[in-house]
PyMOL commands that place a pseudoatom at each C-alpha (Angstrom):
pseudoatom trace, name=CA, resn=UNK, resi=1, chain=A, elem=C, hetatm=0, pos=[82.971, -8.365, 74.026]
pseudoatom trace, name=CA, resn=UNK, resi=2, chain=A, elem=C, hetatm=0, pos=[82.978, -11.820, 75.202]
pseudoatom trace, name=CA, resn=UNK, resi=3, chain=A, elem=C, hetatm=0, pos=[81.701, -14.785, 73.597]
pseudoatom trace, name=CA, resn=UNK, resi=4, chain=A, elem=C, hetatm=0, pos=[79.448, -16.361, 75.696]
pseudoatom trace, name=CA, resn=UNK, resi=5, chain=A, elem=C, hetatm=0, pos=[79.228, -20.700, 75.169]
pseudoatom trace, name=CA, resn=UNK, resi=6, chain=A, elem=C, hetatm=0, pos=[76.159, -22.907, 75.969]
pseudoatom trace, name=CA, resn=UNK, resi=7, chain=A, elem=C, hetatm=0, pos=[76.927, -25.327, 79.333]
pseudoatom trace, name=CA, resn=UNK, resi=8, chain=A, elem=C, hetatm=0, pos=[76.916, -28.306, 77.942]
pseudoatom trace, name=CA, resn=UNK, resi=9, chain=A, elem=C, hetatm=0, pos=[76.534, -31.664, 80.372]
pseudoatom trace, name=CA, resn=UNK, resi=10, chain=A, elem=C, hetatm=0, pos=[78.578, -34.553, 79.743]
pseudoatom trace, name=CA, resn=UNK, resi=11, chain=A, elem=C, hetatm=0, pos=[75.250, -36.909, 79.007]
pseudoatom trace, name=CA, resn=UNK, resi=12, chain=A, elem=C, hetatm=0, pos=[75.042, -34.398, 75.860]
pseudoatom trace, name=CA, resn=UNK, resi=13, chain=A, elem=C, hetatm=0, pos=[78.338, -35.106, 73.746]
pseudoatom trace, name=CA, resn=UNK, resi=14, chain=A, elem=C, hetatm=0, pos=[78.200, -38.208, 72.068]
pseudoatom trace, name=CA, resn=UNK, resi=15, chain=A, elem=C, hetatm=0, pos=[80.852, -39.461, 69.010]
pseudoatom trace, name=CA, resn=UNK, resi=16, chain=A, elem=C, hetatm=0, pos=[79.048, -40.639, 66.010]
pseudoatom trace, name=CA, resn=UNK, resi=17, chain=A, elem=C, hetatm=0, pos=[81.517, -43.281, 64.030]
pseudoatom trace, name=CA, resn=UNK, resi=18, chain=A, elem=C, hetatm=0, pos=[81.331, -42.950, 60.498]
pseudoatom trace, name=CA, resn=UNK, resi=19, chain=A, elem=C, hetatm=0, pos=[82.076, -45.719, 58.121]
pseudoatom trace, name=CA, resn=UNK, resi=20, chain=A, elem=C, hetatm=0, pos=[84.601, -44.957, 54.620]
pseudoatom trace, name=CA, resn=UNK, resi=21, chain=A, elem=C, hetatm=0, pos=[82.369, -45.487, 51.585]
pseudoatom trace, name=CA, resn=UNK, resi=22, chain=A, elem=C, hetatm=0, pos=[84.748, -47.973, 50.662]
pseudoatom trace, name=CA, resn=UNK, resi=23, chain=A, elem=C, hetatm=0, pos=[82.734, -50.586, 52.914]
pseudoatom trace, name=CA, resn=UNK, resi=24, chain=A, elem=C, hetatm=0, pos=[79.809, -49.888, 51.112]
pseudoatom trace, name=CA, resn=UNK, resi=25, chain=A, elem=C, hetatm=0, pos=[78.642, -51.810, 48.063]
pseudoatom trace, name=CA, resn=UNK, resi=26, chain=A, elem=C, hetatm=0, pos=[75.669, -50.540, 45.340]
pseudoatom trace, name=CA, resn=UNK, resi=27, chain=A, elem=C, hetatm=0, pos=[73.508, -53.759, 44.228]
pseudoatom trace, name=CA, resn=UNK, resi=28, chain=A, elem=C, hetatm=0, pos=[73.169, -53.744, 40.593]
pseudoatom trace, name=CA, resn=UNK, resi=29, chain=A, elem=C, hetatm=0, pos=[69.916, -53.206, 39.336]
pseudoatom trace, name=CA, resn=UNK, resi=30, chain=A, elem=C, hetatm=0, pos=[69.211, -54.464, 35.577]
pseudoatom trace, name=CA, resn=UNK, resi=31, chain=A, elem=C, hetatm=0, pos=[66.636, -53.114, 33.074]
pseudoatom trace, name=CA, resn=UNK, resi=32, chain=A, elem=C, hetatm=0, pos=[67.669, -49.420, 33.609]
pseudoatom trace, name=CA, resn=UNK, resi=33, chain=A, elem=C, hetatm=0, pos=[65.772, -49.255, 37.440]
pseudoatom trace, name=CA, resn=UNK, resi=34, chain=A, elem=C, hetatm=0, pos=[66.014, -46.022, 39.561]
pseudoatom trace, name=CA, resn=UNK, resi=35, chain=A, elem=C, hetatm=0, pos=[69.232, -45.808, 41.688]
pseudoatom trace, name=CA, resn=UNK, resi=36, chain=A, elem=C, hetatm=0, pos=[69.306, -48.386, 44.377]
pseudoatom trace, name=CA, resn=UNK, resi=37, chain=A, elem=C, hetatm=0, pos=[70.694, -47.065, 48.033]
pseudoatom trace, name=CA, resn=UNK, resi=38, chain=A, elem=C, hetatm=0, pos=[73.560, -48.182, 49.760]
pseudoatom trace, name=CA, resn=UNK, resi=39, chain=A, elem=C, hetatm=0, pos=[74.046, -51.371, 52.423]
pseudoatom trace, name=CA, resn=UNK, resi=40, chain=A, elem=C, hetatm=0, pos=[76.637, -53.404, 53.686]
pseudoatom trace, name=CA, resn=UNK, resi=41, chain=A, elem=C, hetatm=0, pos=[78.069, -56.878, 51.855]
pseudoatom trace, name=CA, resn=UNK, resi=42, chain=A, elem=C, hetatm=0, pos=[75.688, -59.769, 53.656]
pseudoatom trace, name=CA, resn=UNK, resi=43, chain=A, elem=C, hetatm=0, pos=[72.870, -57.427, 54.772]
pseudoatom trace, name=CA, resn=UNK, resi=44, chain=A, elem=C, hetatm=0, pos=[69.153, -58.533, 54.530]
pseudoatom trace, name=CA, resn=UNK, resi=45, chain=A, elem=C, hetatm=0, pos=[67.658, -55.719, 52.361]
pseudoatom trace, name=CA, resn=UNK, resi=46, chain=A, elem=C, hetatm=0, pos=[63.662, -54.921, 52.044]
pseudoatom trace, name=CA, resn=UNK, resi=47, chain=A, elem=C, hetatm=0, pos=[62.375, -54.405, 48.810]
pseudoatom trace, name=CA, resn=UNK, resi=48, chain=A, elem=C, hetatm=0, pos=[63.032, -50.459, 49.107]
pseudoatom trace, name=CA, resn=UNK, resi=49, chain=A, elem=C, hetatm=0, pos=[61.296, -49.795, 45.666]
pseudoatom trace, name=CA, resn=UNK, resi=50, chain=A, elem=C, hetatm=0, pos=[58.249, -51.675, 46.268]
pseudoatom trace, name=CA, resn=UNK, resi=51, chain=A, elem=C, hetatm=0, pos=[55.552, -49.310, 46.711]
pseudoatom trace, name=CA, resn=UNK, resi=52, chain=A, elem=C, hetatm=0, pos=[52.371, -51.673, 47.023]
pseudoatom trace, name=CA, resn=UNK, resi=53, chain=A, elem=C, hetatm=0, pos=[52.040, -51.105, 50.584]
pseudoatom trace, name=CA, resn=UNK, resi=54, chain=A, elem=C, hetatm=0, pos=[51.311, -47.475, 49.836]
pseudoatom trace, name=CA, resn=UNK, resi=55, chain=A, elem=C, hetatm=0, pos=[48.672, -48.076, 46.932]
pseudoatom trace, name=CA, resn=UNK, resi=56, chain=A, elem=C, hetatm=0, pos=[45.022, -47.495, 47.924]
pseudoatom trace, name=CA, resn=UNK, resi=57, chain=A, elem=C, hetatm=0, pos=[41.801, -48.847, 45.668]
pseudoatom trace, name=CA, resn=UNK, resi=58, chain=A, elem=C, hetatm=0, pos=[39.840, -46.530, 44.308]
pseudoatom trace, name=CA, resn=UNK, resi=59, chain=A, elem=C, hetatm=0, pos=[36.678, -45.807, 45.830]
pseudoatom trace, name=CA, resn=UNK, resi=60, chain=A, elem=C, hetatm=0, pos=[34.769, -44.774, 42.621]
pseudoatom trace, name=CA, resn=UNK, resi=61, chain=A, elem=C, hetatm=0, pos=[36.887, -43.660, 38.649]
pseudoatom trace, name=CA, resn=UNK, resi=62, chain=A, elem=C, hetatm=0, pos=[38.302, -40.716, 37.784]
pseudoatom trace, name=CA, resn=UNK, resi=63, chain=A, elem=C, hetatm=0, pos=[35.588, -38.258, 36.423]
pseudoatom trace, name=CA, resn=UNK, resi=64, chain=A, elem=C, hetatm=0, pos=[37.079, -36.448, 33.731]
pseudoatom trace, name=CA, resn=UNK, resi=65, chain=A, elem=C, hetatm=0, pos=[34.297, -34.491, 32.472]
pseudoatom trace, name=CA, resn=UNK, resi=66, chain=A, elem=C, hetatm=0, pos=[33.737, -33.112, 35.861]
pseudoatom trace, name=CA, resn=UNK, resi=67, chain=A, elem=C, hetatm=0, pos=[37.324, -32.387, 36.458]
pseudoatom trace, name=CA, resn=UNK, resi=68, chain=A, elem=C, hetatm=0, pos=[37.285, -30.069, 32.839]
pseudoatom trace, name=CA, resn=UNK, resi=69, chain=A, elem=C, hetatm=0, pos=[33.882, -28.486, 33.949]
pseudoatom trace, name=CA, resn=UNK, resi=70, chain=A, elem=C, hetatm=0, pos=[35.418, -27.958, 37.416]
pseudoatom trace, name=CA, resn=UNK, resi=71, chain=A, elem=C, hetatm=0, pos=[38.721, -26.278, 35.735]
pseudoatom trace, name=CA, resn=UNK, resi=72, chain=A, elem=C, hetatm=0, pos=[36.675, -24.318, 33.353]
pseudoatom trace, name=CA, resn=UNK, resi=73, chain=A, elem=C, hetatm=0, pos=[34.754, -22.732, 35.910]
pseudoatom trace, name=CA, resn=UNK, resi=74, chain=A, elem=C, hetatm=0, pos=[37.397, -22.061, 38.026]
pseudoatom trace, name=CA, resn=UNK, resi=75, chain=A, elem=C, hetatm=0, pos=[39.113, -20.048, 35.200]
pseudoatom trace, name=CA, resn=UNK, resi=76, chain=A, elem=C, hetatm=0, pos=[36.014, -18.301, 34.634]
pseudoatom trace, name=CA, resn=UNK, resi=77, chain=A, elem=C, hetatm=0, pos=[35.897, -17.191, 37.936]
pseudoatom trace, name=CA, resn=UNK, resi=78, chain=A, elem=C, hetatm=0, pos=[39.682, -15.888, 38.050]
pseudoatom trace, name=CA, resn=UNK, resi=79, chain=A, elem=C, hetatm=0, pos=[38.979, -13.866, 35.058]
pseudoatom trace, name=CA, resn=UNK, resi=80, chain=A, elem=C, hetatm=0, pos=[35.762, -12.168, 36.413]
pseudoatom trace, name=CA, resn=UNK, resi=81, chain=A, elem=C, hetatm=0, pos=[37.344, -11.575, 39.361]
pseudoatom trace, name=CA, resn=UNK, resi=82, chain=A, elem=C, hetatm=0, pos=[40.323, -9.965, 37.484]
pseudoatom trace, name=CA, resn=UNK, resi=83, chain=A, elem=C, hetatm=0, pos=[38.044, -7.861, 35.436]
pseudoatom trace, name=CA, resn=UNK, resi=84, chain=A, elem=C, hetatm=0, pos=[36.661, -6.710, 38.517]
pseudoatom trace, name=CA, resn=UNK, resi=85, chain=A, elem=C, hetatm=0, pos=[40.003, -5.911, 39.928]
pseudoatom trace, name=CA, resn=UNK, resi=86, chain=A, elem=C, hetatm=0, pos=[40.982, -4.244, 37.477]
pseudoatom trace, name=CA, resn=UNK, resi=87, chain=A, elem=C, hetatm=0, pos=[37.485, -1.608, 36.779]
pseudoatom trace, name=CA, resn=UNK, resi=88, chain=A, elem=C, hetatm=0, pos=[37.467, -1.451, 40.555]
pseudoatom trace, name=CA, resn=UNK, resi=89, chain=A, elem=C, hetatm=0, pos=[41.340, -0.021, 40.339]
pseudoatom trace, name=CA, resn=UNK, resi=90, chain=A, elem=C, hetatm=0, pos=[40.347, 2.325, 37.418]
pseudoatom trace, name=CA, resn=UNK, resi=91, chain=A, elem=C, hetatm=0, pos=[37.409, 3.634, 39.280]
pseudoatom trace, name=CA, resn=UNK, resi=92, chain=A, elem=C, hetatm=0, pos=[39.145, 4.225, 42.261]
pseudoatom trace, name=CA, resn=UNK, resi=93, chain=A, elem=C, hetatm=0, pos=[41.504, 6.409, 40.387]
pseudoatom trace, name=CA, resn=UNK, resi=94, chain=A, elem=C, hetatm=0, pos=[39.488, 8.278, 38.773]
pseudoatom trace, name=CA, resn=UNK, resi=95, chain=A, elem=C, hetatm=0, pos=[37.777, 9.109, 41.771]
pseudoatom trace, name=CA, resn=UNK, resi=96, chain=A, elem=C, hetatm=0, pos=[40.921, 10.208, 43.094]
pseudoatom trace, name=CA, resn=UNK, resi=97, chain=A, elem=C, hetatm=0, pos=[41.885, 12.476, 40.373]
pseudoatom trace, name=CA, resn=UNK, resi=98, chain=A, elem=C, hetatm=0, pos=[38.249, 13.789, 41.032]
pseudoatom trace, name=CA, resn=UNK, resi=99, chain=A, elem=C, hetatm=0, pos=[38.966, 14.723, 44.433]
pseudoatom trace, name=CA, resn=UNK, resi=100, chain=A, elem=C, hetatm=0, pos=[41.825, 16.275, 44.074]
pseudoatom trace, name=CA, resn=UNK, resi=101, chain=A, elem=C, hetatm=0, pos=[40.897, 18.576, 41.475]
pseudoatom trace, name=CA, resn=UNK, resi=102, chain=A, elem=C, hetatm=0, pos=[38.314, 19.430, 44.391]
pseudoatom trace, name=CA, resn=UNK, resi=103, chain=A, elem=C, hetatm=0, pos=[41.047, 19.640, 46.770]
pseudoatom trace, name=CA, resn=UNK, resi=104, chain=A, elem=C, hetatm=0, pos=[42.512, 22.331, 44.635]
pseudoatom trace, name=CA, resn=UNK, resi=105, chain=A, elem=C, hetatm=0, pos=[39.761, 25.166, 44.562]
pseudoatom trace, name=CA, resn=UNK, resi=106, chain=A, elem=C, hetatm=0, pos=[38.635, 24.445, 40.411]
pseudoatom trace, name=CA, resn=UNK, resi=107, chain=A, elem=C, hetatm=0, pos=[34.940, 24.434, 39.694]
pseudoatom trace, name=CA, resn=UNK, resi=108, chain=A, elem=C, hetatm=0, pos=[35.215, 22.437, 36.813]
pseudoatom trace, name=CA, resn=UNK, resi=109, chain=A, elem=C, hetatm=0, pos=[36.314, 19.108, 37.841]
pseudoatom trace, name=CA, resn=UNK, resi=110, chain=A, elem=C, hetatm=0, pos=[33.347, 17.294, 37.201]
pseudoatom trace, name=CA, resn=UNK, resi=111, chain=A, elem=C, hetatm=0, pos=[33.121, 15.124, 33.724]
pseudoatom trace, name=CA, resn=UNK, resi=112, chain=A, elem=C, hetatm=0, pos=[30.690, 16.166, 31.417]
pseudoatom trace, name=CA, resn=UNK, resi=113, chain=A, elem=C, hetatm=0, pos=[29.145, 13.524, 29.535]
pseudoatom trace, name=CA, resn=UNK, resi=114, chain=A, elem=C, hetatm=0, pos=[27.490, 14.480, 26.015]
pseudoatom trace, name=CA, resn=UNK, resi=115, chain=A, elem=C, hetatm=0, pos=[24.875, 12.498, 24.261]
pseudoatom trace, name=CA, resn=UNK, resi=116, chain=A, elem=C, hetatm=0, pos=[24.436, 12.807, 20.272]
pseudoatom trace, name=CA, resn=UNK, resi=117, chain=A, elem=C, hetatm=0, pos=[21.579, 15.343, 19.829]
pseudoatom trace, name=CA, resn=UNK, resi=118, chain=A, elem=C, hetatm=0, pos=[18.452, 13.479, 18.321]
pseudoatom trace, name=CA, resn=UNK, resi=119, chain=A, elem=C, hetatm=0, pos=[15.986, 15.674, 17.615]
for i in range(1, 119): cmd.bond("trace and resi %d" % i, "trace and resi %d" % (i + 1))
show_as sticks, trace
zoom trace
């Protein structure tokens, strides 16, 4: 079988120079700071860990009562709804155990259900 290659143009090669690590210097951050990247010995560097740029006010606090009321009912809800999973599953098989004792020809598939006498 032969290997078939893309035609590639000429405009679609191009060599990518890579510089050794060794002409890269780490600034030193003091106080214990998160890692600082790379750059090159006389390079202008940004503040690359200031963040204030990205910070947004608040339009109104943080509501924690209504975040626990919000949480509580949610978990309320995923149990119910796993409760009702779960009787749903067990009445589906019992049906199914019902109908196939049908299925089979016997008369006495039905369940009997017997209440304490009381006279």
């Amino acid at each position: 079988m032969k290997t078939q290659r893309p035609i590639a143009a000429e405009d679609d090669h191009r060599v990518v120079p890579f510089r050794p690590r060794s002409a890269l210097q780490r600034r030193v951050v003091t106080g214990g700071g998160p890692p600082v990247p790379f750059h090159r010995p006389g390079e202008v560097q940004p503040d690359v860990l200031d963040l204030a740029h990205c910070e947004q006010p608040r339009q109104r606090p943080d509501d924690f009562r209504h975040r626990i009321l919000a949480n509580i009912a949610a978990f309320a809800f995923t149990v119910a709804l796993t409760a009702i999973g779960i009787w749903l599953a067990m009445s589906i098989a019992d049906l199914r155990k019902t109908q196939d004792c049908v299925l089979t020809g016997r008369r006495d598939c039905a369940r009997v259900i017997t209440e304490p006498y009381t006279p």
